[in-house]
TISE-820331 format. One line per field, with one value per residue (C-alpha): x, y, z; residue in three letters; residue number from 1. Coordinates in steps of 0.2 Angstrom, whole numbers. Layout:
// residues N
xx = [X; ...]
yy = [Y; ...]
zz = [Z; ...]
aa = [ala; ...]
i = [NUM; ...]
***
This chain:
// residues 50
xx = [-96; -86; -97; -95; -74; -74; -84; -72; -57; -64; -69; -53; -43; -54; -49; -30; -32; -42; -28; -13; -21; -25; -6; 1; -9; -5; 14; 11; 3; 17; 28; 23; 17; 36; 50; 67; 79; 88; 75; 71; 54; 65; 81; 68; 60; 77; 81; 66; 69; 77]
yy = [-101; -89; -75; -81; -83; -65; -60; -68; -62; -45; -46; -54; -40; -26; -36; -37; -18; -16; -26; -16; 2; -5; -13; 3; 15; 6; 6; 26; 26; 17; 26; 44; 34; 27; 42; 36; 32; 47; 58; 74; 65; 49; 58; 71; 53; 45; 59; 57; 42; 41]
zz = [-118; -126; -117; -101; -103; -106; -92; -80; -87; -87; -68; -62; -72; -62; -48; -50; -51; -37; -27; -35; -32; -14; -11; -16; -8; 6; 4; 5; 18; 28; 20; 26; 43; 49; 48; 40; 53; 60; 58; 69; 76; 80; 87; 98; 105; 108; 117; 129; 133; 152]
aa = [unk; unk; unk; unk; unk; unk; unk; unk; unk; unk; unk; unk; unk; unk; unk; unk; unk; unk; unk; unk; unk; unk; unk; unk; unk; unk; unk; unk; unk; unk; unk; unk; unk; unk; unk; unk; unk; unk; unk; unk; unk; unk; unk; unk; unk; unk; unk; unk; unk; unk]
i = [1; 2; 3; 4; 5; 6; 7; 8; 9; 10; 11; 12; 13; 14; 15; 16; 17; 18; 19; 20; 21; 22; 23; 24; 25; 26; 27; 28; 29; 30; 31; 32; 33; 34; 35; 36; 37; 38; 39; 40; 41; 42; 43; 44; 45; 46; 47; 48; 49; 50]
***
């Protein structure tokens, strides 16, 4: 029983740390994806706009 206890605590902690590498790899990824407000790539698409 004891065992068994162990094995699932192990595999939910792997799990947790699956999910946090993936939550904030993906925050990265947003991160370098959307350009902070007032930058050049913004202003330059503002200005293209009629």
């Amino acid at each position: 029983m004891k065992t068994r206890f162990l094995v699932v605590l192990s595999i939910v902690f792997v799990l947790l740390l699956i999910l946090d590498f993936e939550l904030n790899s993906g925050k990265q990824a947003n991160k370098d994806r959307t350009p902070p407000v007032g930058s050049p790539q913004e202003v330059q698409f503002i200005s293209t706009l009629p």
